[in-house]
Residue frames as qw, qx, qy, qz and C-alpha x, y, z in Angstrom:
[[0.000, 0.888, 0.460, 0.000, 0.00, 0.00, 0.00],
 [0.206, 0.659, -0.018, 0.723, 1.02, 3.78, -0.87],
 [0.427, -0.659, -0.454, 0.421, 1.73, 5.64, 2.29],
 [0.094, 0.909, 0.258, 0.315, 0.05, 8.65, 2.45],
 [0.543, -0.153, -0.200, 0.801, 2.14, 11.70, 3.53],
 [0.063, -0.846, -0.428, 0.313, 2.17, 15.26, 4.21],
 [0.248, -0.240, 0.598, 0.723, 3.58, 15.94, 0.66],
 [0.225, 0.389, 0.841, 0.302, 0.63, 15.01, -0.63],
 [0.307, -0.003, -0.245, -0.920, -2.02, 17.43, -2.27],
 [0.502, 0.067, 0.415, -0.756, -5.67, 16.87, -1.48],
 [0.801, 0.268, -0.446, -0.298, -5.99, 14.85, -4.73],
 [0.812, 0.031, -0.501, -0.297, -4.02, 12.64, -4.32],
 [0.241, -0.184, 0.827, -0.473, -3.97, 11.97, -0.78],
 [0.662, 0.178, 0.335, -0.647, -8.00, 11.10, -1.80],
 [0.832, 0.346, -0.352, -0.253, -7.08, 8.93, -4.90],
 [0.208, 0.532, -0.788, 0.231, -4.70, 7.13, -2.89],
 [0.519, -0.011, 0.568, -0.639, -7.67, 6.03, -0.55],
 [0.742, 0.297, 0.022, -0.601, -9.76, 5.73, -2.98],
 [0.811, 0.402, -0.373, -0.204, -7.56, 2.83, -4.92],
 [0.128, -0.573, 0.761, -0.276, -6.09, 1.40, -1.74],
 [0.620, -0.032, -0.698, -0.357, -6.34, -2.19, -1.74],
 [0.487, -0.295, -0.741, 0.358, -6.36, -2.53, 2.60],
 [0.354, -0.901, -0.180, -0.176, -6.97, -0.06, 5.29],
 [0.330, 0.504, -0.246, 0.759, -5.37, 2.60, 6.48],
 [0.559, -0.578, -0.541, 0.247, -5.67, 2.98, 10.62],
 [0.156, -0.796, -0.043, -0.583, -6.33, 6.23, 12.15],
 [0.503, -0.218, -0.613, 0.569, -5.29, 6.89, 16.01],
 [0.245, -0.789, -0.232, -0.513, -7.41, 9.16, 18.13],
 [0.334, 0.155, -0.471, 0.801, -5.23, 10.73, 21.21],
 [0.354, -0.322, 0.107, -0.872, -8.25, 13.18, 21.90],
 [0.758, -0.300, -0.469, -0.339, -10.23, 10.42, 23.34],
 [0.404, 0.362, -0.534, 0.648, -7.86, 10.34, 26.16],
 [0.185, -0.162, 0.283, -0.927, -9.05, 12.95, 28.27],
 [0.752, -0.183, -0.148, -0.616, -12.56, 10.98, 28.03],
 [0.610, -0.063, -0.786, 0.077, -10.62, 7.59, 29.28],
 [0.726, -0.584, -0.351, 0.096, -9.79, 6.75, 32.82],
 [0.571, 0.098, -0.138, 0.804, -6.40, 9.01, 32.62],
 [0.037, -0.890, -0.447, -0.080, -8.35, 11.81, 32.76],
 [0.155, 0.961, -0.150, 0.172, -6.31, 14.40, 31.85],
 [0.498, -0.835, 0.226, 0.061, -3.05, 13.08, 33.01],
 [0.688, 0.413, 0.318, 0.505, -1.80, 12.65, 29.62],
 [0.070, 0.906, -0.126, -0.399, 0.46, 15.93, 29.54],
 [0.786, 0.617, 0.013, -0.028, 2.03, 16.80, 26.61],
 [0.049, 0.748, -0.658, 0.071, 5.94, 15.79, 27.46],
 [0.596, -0.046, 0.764, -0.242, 4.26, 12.46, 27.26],
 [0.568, 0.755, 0.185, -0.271, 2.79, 13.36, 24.14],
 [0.522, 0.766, -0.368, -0.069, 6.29, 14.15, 22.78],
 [0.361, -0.438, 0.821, 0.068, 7.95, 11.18, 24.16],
 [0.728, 0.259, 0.618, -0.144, 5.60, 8.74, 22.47],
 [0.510, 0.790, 0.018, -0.341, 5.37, 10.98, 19.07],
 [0.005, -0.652, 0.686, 0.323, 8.52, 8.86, 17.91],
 [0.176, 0.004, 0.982, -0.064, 7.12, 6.01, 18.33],
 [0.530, 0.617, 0.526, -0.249, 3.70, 6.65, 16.76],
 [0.392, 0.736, -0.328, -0.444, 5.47, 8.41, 13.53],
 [0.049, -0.268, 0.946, 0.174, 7.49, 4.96, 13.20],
 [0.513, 0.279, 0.735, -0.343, 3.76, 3.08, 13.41],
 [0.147, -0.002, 0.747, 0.648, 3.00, 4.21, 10.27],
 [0.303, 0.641, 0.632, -0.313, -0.89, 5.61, 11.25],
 [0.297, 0.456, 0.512, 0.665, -2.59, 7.43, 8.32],
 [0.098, -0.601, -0.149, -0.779, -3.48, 9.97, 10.44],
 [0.276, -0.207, -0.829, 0.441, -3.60, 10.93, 14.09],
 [0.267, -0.739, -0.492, -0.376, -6.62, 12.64, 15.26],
 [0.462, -0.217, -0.460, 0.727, -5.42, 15.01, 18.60],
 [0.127, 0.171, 0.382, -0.899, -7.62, 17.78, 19.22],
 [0.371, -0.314, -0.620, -0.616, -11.20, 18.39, 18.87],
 [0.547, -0.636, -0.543, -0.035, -14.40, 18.19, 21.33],
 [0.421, -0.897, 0.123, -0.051, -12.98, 19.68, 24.95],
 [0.801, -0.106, -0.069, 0.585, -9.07, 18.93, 24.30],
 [0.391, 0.488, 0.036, 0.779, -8.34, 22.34, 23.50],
 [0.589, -0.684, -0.072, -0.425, -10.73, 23.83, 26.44],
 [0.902, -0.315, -0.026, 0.294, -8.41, 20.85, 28.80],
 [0.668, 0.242, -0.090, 0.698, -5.20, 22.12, 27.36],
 [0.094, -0.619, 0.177, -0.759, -5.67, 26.15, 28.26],
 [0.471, -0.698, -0.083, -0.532, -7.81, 25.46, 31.58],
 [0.941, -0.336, 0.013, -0.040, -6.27, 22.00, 33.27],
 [0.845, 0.199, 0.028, 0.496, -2.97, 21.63, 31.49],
 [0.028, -0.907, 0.093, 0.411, -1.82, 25.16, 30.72],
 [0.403, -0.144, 0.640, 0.638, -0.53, 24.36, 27.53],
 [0.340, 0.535, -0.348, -0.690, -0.75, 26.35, 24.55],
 [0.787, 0.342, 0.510, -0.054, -2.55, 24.20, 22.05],
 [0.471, 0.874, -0.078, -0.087, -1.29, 25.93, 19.28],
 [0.181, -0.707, 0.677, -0.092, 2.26, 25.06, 20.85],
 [0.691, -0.102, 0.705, -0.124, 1.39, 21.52, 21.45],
 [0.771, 0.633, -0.037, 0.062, 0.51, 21.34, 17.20],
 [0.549, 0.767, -0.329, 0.034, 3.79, 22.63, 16.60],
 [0.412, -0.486, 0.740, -0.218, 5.93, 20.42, 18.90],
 [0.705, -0.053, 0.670, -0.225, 4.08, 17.72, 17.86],
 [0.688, 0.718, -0.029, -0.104, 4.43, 18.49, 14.26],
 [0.345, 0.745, -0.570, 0.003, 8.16, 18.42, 14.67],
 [0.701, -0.164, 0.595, -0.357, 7.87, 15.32, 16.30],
 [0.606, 0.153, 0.780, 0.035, 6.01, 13.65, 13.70],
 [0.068, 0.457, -0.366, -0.807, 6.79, 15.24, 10.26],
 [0.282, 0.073, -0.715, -0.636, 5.29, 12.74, 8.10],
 [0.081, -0.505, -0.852, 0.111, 1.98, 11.47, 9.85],
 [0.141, -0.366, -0.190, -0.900, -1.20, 14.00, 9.37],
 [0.114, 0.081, 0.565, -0.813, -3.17, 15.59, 12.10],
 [0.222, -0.571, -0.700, -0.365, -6.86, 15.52, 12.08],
 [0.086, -0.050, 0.595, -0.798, -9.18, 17.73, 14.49],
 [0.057, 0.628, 0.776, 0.010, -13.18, 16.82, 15.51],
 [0.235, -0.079, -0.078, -0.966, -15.27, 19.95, 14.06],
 [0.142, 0.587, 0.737, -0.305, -18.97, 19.42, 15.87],
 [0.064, 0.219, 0.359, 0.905, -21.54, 21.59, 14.34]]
């Protein structure tokens, strides 16, 4: 299977899907905060691991969205906006996702 990167263009990340012949596995961090850790995932945990999940090979990790960003400022005191870009240099070649509710 093609592994999808953050080189890609919008095409063809989507034709890459589209004509993949297995599945591509997603990883959702933000769900975390909803486990039993409850919040006690901070994010120098976050960037120890973030070697080891870029080596995994996910097609994407999902990490904010819902109340992570609301957790980060109020509980954590961490700059979300920081935490992206830490975690971006982390994991250069694995794309981010966030949950948008409407």
């Amino acid at each position: 299977m093609t592994k999808i990167t953050t080189a890609m263009n919008t095409a063809e990340v989507l034709s890459t899907l589209r004509q993949a012949d297995g599945y591509y596995i997603t990883n959702t961090a933000r769900d975390m905060s909803q486990s039993d850790y409850k919040n006690r995932i901070l994010l120098h945990t976050d960037l120890m691991a973030a070697p080891a999940r870029e080596d995994a090979g996910y097609f994407s990790l999902e990490i904010t969205g819902g109340a992570s960003v609301h957790v980060d400022i109020l509980r954590k005191q961490v700059d979300p906006f920081l935490k992206l870009e830490l975690l971006r240099e982390k994991m250069p070649n694995t794309m981010f996702q966030t949950l948008c509710r409407g």
